[in-house]
PQR file of N, CA, C, O and H, with PARSE charges and radii, in Angstrom:
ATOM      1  N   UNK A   1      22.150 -14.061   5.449 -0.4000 1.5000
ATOM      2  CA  UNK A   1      21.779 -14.483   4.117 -0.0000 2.0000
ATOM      3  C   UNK A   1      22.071 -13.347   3.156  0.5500 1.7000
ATOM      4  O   UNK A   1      22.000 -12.145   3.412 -0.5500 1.4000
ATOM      5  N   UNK A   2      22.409 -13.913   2.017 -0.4000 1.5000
ATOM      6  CA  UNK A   2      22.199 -12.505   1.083 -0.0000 2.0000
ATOM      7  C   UNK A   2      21.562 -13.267  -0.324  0.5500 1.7000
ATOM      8  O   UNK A   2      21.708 -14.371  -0.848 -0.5500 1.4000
ATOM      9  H   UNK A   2      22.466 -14.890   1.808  0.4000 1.0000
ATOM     10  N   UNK A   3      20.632 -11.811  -0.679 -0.4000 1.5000
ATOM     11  CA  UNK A   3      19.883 -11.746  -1.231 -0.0000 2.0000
ATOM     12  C   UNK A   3      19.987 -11.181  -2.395  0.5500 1.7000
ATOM     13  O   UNK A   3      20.908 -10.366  -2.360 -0.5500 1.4000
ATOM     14  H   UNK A   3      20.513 -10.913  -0.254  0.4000 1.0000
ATOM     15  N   UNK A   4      19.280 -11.245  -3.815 -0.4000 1.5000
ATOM     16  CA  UNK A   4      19.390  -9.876  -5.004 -0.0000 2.0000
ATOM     17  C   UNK A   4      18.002  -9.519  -4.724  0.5500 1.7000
ATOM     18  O   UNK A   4      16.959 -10.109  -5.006 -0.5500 1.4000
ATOM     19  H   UNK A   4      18.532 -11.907  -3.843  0.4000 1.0000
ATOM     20  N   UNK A   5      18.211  -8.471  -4.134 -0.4000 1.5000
ATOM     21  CA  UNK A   5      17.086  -7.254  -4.161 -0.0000 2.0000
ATOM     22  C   UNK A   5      17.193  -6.144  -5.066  0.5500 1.7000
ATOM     23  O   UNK A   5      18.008  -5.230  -4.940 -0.5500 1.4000
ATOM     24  H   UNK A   5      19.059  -7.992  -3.905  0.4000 1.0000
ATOM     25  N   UNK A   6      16.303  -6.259  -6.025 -0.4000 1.5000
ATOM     26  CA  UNK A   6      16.371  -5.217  -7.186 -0.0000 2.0000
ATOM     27  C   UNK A   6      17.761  -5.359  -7.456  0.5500 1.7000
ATOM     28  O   UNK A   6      18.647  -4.504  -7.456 -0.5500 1.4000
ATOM     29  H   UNK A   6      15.641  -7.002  -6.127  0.4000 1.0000
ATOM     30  N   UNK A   7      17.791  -6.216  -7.618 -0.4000 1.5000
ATOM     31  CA  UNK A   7      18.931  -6.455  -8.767 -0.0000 2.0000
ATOM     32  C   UNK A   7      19.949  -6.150  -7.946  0.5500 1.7000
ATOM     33  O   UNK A   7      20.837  -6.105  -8.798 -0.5500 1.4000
ATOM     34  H   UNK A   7      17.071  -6.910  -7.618  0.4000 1.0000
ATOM     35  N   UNK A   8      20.697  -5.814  -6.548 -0.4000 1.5000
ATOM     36  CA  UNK A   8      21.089  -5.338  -6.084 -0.0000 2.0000
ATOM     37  C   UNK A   8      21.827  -6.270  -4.770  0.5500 1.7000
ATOM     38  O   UNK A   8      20.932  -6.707  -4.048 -0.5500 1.4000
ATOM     39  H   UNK A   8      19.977  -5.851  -5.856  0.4000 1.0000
ATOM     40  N   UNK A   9      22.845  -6.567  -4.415 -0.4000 1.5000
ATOM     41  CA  UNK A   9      23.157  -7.766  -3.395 -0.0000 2.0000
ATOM     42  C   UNK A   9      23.091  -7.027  -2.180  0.5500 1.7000
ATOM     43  O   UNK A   9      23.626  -5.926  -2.052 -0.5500 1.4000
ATOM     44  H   UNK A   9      23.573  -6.211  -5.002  0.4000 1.0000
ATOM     45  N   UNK A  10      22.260  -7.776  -1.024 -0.4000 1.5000
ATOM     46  CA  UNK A  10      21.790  -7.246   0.030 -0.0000 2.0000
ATOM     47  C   UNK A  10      22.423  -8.371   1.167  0.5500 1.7000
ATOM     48  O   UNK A  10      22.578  -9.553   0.860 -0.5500 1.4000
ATOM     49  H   UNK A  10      21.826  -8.671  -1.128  0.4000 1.0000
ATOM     50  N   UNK A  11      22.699  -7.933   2.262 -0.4000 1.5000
ATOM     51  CA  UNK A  11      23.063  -8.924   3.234 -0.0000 2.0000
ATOM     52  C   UNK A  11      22.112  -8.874   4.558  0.5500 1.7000
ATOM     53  O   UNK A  11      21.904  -7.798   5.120 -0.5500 1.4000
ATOM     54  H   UNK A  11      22.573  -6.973   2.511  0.4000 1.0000
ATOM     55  N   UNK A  12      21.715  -9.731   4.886 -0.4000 1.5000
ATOM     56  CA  UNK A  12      20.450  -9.769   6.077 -0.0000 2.0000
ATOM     57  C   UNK A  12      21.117 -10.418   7.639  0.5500 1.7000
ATOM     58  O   UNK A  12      21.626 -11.537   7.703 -0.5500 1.4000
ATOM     59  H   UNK A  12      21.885 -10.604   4.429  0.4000 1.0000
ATOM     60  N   UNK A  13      21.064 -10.004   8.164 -0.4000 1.5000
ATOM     61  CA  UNK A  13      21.296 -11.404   9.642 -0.0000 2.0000
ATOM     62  C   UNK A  13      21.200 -12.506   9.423  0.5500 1.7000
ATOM     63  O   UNK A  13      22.141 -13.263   9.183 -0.5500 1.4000
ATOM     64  H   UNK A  13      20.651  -9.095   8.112  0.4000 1.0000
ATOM     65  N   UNK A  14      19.818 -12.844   9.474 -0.4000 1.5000
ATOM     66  CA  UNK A  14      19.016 -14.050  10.142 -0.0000 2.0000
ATOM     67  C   UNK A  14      19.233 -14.990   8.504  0.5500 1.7000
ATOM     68  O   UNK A  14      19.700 -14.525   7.463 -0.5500 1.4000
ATOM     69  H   UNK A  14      19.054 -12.228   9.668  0.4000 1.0000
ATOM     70  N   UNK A  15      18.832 -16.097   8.693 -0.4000 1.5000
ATOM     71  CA  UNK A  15      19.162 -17.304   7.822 -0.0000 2.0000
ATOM     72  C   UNK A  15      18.089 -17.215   6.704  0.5500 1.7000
ATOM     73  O   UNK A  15      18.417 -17.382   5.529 -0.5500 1.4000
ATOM     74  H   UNK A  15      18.453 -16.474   9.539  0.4000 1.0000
ATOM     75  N   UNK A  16      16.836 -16.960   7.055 -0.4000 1.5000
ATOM     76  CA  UNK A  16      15.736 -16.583   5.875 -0.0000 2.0000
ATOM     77  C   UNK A  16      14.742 -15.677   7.244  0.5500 1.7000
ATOM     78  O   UNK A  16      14.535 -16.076   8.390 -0.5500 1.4000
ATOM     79  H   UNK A  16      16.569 -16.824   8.010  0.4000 1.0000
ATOM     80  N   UNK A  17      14.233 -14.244   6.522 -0.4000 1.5000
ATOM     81  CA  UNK A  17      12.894 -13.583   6.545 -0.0000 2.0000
ATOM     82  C   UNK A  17      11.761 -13.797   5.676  0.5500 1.7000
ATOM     83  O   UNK A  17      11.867 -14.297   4.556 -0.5500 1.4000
ATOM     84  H   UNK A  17      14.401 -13.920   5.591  0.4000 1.0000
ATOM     85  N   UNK A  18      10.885 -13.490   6.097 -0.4000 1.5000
ATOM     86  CA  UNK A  18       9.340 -12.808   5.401 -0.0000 2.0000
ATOM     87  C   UNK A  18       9.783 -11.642   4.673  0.5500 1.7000
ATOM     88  O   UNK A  18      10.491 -10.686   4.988 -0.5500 1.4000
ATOM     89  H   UNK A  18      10.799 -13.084   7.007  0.4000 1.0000
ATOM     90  N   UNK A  19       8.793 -12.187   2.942 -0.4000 1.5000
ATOM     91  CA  UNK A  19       8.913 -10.344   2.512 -0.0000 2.0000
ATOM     92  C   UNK A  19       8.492  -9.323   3.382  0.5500 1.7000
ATOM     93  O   UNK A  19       9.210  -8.337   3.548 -0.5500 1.4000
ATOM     94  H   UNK A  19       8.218 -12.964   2.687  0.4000 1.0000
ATOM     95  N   UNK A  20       7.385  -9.447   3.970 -0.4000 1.5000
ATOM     96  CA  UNK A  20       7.319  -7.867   5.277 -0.0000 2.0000
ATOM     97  C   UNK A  20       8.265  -8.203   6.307  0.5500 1.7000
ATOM     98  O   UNK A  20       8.011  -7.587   7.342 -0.5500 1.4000
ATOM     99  H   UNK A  20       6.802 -10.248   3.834  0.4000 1.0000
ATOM    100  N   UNK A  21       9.065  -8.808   6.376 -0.4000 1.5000
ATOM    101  CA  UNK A  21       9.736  -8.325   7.213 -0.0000 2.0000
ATOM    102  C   UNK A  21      11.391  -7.325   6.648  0.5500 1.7000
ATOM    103  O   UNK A  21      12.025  -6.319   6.968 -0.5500 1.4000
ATOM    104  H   UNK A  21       9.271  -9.308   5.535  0.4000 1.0000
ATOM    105  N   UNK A  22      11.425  -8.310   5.772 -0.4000 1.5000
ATOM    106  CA  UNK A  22      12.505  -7.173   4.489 -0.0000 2.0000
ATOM    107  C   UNK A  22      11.960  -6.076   4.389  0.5500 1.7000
ATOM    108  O   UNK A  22      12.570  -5.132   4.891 -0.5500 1.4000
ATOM    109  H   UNK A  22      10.910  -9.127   5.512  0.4000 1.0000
ATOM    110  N   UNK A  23      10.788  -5.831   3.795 -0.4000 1.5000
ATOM    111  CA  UNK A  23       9.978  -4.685   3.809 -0.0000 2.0000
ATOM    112  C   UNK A  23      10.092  -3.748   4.612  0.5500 1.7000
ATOM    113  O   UNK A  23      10.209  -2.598   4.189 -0.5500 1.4000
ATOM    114  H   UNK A  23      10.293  -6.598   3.387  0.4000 1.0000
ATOM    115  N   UNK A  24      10.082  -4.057   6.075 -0.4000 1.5000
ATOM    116  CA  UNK A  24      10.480  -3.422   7.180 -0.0000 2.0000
ATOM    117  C   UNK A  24      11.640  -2.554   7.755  0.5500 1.7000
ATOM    118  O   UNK A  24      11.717  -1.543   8.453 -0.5500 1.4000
ATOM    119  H   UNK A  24       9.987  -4.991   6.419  0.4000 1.0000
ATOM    120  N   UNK A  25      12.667  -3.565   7.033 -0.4000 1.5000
ATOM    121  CA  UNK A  25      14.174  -3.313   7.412 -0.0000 2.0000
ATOM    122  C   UNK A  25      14.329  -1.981   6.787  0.5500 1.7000
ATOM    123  O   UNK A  25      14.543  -0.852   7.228 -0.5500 1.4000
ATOM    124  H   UNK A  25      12.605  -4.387   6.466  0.4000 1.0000
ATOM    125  N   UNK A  26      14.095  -2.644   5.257 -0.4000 1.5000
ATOM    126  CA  UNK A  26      13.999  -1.742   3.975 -0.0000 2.0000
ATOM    127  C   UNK A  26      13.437  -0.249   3.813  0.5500 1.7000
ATOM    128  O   UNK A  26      13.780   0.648   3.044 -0.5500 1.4000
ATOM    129  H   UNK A  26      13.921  -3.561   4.898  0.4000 1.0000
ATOM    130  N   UNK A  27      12.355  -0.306   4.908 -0.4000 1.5000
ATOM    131  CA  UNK A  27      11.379   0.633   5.255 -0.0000 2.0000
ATOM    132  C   UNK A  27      10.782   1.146   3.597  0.5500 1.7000
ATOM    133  O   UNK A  27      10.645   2.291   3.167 -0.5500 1.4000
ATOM    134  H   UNK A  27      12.077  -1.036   5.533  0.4000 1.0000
ATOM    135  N   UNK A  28      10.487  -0.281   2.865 -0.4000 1.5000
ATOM    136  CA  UNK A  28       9.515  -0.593   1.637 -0.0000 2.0000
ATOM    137  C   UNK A  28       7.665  -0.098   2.250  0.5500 1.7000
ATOM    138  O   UNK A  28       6.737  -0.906   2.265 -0.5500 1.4000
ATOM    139  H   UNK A  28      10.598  -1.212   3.215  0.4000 1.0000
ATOM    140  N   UNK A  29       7.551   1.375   2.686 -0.4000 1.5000
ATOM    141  CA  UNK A  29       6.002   1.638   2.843 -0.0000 2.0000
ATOM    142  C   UNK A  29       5.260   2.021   2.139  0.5500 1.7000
ATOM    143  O   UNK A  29       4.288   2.566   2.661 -0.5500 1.4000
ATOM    144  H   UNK A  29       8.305   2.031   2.673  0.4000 1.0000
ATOM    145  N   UNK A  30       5.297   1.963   0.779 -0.4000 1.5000
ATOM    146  CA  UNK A  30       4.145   2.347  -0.274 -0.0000 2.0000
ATOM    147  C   UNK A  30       2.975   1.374  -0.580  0.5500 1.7000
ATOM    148  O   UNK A  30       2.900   0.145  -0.572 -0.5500 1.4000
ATOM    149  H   UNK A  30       6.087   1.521   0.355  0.4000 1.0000
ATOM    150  N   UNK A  31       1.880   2.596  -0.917 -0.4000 1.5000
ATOM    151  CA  UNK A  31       0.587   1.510  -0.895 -0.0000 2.0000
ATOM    152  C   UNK A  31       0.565   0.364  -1.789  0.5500 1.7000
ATOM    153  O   UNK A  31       0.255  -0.801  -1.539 -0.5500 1.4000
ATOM    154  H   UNK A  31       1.941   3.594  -0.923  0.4000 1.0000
ATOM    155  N   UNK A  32       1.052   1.043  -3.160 -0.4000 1.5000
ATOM    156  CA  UNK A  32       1.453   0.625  -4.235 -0.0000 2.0000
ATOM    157  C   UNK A  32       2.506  -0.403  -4.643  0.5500 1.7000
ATOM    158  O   UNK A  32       3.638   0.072  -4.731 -0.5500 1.4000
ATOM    159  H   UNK A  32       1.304   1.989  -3.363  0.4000 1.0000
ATOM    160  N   UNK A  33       2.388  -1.717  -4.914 -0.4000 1.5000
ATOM    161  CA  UNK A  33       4.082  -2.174  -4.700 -0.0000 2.0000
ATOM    162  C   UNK A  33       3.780  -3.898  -5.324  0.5500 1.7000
ATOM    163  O   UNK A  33       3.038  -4.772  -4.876 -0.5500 1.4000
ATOM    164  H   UNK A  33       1.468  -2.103  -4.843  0.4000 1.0000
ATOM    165  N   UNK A  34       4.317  -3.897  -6.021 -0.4000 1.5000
ATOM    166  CA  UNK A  34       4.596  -5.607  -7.332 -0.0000 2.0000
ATOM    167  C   UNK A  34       5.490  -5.977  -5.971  0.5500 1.7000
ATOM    168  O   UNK A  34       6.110  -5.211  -5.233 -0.5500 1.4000
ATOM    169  H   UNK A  34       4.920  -3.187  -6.385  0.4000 1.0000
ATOM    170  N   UNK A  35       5.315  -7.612  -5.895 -0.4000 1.5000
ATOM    171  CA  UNK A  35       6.526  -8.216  -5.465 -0.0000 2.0000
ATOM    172  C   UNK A  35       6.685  -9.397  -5.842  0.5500 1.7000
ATOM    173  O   UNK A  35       5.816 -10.238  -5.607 -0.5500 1.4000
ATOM    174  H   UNK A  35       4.812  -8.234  -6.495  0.4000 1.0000
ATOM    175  N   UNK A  36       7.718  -9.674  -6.441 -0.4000 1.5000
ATOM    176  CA  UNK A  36       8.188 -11.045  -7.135 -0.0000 2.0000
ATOM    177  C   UNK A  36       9.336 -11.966  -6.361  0.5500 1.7000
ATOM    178  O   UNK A  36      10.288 -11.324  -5.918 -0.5500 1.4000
ATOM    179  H   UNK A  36       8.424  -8.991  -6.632  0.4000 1.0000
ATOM    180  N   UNK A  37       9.341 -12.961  -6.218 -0.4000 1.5000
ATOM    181  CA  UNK A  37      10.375 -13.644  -5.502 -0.0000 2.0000
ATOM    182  C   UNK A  37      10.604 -14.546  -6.833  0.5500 1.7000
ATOM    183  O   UNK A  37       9.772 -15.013  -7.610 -0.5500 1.4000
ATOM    184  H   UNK A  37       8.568 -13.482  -6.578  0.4000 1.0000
ATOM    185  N   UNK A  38      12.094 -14.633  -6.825 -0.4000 1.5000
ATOM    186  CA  UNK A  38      12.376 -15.516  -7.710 -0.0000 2.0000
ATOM    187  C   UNK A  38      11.642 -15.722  -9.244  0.5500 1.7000
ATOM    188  O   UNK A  38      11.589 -16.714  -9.971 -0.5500 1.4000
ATOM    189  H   UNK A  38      12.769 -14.253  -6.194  0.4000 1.0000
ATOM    190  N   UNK A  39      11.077 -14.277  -9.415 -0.4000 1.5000
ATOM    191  CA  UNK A  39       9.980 -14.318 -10.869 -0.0000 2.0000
ATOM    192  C   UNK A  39       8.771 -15.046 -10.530  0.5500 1.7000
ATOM    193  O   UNK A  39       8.121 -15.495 -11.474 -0.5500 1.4000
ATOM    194  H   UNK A  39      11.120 -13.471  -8.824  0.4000 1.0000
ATOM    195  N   UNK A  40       8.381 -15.230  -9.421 -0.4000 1.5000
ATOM    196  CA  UNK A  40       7.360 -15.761  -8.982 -0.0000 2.0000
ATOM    197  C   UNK A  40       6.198 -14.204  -8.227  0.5500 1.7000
ATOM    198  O   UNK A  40       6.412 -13.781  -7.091 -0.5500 1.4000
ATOM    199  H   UNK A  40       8.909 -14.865  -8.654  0.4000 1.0000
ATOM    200  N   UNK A  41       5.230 -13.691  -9.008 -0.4000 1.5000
ATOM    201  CA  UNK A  41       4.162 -12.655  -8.621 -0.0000 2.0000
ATOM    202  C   UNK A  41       3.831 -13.467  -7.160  0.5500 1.7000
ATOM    203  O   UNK A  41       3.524 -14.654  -7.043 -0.5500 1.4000
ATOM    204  H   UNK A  41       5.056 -14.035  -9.930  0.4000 1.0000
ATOM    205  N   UNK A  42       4.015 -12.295  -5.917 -0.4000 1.5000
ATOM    206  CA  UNK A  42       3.670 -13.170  -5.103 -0.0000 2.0000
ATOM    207  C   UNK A  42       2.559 -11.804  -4.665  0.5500 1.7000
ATOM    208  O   UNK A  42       2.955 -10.639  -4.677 -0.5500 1.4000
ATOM    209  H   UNK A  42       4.265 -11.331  -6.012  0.4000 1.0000
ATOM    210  N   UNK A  43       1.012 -12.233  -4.260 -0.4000 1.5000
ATOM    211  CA  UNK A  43       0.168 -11.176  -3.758 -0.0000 2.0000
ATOM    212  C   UNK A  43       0.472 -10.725  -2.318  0.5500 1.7000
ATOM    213  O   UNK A  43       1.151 -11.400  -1.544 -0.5500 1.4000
ATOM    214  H   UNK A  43       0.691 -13.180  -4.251  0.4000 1.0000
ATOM    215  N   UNK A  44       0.109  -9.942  -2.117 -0.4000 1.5000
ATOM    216  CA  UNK A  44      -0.031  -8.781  -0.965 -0.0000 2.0000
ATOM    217  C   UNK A  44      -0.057  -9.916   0.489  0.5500 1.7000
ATOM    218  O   UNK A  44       0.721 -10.057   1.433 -0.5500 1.4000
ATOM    219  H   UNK A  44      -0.442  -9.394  -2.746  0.4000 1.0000
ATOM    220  N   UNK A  45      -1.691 -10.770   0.003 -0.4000 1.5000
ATOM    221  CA  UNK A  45      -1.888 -11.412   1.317 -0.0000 2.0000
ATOM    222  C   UNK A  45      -0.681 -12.342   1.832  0.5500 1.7000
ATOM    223  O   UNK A  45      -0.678 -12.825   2.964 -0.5500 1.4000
ATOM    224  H   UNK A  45      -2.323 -10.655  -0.763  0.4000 1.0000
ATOM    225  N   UNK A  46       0.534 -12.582   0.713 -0.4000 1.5000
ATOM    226  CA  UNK A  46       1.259 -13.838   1.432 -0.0000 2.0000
ATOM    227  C   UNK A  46       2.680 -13.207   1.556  0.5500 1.7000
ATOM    228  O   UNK A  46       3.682 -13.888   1.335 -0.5500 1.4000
ATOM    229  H   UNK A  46       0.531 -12.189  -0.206  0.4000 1.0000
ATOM    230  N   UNK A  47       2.757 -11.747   1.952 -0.4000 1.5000
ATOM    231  CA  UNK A  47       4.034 -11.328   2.117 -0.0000 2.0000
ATOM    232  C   UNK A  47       4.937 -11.657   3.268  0.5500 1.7000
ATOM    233  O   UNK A  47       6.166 -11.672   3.338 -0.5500 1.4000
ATOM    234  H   UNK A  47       1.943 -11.194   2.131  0.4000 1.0000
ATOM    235  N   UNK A  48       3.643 -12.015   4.495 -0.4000 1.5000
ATOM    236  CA  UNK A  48       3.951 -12.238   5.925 -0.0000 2.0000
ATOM    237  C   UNK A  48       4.057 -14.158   5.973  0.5500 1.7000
ATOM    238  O   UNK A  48       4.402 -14.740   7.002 -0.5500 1.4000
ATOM    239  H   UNK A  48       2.644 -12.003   4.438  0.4000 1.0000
ATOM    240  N   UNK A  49       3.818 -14.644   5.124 -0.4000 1.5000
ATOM    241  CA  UNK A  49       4.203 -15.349   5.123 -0.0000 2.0000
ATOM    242  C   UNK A  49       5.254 -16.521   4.223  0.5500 1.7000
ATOM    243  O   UNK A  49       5.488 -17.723   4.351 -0.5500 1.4000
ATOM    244  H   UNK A  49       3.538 -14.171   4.289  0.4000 1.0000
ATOM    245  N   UNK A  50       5.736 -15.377   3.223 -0.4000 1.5000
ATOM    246  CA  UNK A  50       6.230 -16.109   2.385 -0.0000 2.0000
ATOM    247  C   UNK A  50       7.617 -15.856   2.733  0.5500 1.7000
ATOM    248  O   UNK A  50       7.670 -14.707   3.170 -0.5500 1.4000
ATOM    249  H   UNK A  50       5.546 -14.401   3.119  0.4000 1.0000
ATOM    250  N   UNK A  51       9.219 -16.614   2.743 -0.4000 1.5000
ATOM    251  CA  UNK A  51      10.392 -16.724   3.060 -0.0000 2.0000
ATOM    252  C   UNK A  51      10.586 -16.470   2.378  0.5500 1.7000
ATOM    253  O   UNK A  51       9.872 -16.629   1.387 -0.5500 1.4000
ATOM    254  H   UNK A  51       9.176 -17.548   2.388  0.4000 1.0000
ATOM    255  N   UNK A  52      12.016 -15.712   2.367 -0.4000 1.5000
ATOM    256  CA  UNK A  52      13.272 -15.330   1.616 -0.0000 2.0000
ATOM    257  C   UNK A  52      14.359 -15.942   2.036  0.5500 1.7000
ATOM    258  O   UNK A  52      14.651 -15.798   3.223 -0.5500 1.4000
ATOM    259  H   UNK A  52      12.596 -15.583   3.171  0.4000 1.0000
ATOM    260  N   UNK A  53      15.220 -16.771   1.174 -0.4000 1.5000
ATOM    261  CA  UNK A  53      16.248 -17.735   1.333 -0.0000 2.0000
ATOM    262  C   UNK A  53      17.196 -17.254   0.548  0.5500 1.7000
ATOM    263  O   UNK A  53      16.928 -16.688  -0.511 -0.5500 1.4000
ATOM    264  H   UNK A  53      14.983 -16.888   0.210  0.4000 1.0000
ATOM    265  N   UNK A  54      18.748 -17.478   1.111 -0.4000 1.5000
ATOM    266  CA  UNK A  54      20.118 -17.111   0.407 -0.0000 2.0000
ATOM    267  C   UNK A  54      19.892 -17.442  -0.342  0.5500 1.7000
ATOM    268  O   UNK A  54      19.061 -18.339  -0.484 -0.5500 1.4000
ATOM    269  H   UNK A  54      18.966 -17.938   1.971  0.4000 1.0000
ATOM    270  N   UNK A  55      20.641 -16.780  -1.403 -0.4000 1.5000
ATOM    271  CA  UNK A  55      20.838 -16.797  -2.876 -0.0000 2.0000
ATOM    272  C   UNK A  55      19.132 -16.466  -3.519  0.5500 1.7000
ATOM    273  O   UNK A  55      19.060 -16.824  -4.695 -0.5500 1.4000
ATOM    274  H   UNK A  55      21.316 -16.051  -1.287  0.4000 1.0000
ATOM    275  N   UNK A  56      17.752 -15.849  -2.957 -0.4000 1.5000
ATOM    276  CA  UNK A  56      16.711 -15.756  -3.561 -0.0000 2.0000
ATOM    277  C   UNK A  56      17.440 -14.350  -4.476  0.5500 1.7000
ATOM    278  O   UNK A  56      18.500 -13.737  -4.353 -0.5500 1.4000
ATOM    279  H   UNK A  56      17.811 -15.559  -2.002  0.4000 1.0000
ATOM    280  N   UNK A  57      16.247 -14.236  -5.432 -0.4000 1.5000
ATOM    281  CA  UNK A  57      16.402 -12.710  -6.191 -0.0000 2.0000
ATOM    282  C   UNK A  57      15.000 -12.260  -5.978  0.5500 1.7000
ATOM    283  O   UNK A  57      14.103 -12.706  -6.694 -0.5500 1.4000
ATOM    284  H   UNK A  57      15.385 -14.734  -5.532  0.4000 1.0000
ATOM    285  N   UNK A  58      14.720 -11.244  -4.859 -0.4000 1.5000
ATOM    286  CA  UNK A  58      13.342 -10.315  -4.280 -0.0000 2.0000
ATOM    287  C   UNK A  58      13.387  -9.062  -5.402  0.5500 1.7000
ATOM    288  O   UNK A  58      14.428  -8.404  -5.377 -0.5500 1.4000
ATOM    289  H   UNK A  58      15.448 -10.882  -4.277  0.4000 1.0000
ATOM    290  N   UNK A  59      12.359  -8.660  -6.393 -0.4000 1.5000
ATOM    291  CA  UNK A  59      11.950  -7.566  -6.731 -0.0000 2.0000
ATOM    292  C   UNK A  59      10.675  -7.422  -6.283  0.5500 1.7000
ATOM    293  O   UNK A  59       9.664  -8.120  -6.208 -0.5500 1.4000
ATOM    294  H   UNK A  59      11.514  -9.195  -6.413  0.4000 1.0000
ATOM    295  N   UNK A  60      11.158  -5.834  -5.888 -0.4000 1.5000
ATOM    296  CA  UNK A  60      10.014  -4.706  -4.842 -0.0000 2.0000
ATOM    297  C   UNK A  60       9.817  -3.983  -5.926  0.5500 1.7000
ATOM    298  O   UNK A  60      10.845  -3.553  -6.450 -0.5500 1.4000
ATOM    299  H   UNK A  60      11.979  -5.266  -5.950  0.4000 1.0000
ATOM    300  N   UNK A  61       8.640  -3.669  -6.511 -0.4000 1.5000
ATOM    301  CA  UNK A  61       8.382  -2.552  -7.444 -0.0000 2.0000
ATOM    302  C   UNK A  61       7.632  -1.854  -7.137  0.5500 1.7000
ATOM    303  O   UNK A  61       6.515  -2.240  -6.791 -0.5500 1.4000
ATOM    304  H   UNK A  61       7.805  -4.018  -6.086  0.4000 1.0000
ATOM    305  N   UNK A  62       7.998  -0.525  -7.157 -0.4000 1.5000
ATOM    306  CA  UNK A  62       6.517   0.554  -6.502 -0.0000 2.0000
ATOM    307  C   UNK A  62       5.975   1.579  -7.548  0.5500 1.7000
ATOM    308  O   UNK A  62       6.542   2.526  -8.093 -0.5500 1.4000
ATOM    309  H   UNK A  62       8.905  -0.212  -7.437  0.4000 1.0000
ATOM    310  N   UNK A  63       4.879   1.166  -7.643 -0.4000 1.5000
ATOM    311  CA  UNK A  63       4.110   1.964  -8.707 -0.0000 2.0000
ATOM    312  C   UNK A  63       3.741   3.436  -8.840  0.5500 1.7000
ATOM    313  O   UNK A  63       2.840   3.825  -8.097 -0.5500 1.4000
ATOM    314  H   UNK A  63       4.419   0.397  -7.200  0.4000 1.0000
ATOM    315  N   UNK A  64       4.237   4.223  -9.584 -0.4000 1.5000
ATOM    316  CA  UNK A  64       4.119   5.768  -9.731 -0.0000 2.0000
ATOM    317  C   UNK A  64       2.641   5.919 -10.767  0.5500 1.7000
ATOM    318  O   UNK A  64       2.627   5.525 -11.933 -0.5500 1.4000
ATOM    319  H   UNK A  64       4.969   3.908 -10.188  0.4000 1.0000
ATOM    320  N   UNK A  65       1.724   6.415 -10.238 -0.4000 1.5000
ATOM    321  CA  UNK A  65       0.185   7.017 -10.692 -0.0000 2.0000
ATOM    322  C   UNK A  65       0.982   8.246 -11.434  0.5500 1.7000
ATOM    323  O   UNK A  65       1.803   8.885 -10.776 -0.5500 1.4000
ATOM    324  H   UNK A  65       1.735   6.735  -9.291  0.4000 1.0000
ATOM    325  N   UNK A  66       0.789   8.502 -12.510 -0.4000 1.5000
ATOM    326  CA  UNK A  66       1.143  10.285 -13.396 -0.0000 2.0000
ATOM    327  C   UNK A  66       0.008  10.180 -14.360  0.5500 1.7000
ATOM    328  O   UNK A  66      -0.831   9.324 -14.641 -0.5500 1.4000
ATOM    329  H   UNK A  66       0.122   7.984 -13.045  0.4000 1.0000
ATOM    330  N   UNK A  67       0.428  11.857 -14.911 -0.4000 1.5000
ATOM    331  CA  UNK A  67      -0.518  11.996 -15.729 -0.0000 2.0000
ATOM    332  C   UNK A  67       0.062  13.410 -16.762  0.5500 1.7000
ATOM    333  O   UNK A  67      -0.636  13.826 -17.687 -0.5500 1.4000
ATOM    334  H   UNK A  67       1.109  12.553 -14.683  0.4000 1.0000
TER
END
C-alpha cells in the first residue's frame, strides 16, 4: 500500500495496517503525538485498532514542551 505520511509518500507491504503498527515500522515512540488519518483526530485508545488503507493521508505529529 502506499500511503501520505506527513505529507510524504510511503510504501508499506501488507494491503492495510494499524496506526501502531506504522508507528512501529516508523519507530514513531514519543509520549507526545496528534494523529490524524485522513483529517480525521483519531485518539490514542484507537491507534491499535484503527486501519490504514492505500491512498490514506496519516499525519503523526509530535509535540515539543519549550520554554
Amino acid at each position: 500500500m502506499t500511503i501520505t505520511l506527513n505529507n510524504r509518500k510511503e510504501t508499506f507491504p501488507p494491503a492495510e495496517m494499524s496506526i501502531a503498527q506504522i508507528m512501529n515500522v516508523k519507530q514513531f515512540h514519543f509520549k507526545m503525538l496528534i494523529v490524524k488519518l485522513n483529517g480525521k483526530l483519531i485518539p490514542r485508545e484507537s491507534w491499535t485498532l484503527t486501519l490504514v488503507r492505500d491512498a490514506d493521508r496519516l499525519d503523526i505529529i509530535h509535540l515539543v514542551s519549550g520554554g
